[in-house]
N, C-alpha and C positions, 0 to 999 in steps of 0.2 A: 280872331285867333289868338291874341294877345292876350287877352284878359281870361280866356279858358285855359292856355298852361299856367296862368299866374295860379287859377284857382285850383285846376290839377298840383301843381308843385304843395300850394300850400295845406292840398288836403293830403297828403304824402308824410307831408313836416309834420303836421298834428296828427294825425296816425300812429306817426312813426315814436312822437311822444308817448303818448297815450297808451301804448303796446308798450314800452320800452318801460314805464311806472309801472304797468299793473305784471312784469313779469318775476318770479320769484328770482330770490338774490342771488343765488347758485342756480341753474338751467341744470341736471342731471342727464346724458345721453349716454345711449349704448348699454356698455357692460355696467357703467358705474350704475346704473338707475335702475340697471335688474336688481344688481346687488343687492343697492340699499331695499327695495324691494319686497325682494326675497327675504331678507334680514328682517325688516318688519312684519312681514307673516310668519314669518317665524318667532316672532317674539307675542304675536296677536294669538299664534296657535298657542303656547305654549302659558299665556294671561287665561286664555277661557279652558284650559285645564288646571287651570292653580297652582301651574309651576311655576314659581316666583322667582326663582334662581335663575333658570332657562330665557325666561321672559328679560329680565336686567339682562342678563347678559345679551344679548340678542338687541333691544333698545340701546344700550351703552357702544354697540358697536356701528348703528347706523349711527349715534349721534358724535361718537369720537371721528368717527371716518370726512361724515357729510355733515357737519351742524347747520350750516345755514340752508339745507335745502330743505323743502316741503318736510323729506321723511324724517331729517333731524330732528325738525320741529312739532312731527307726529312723535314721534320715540322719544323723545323729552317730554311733549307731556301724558305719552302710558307710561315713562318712570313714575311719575306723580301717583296714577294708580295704584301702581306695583307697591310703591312705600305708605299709600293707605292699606292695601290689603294685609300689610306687613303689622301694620300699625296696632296696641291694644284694638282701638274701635275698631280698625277695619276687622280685626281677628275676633270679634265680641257678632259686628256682623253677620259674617260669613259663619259663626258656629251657630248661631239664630237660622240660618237661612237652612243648614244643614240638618239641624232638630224636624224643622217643618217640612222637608221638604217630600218626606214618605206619605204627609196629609194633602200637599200639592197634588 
């Protein structure tokens, strides 16, 4: 009976590690995690329409609010996006894609 809680406890203890590593560094519940969320589809909606301005600002506010959670770290890198799409090449791109796309 001894030696089965030594092994219960210790597989408890290593679990208990093992979950505690792999989980993200901010935990988001409740309201705050719709938020950020909702803020990020909202900034996802407004990338696959080409609203660049909407998009930042929508990214800039998950990532000012929450940086270290999941969605900060989503919204940090579609800013990266956002300021290619912004960019000569991204804008050299995207006027290529817009010429072809009536032969699409």
């Amino acid at each position: 009976m001894g030696l089965r809680l030594i092994r219960i406890s210790a597989s408890v203890v290593i679990m208990s590690v093992i979950l505690g590593c792999a989980a993200p560094s901010i935990g988001l519940a409740g309201k705050e995690k719709l938020e950020a969320k909702d803020w990020l589809a909202a900034g996802d909606l407004a990338f696959r329409n080409n609203d660049w301005d909407n998009a930042q600002y929508f990214y800039e506010l998950v990532l000012k609010k929450y940086p270290e959670s999941y969605y900060g770290k989503k919204a940090k890198e579609n800013l990266g996006y956002v300021d290619y799409h912004r960019s000569p090449a991204g804008k050299a791109v995207d006027a290529g894609k817009n010429a072809l796309s009536p032969l699409l």
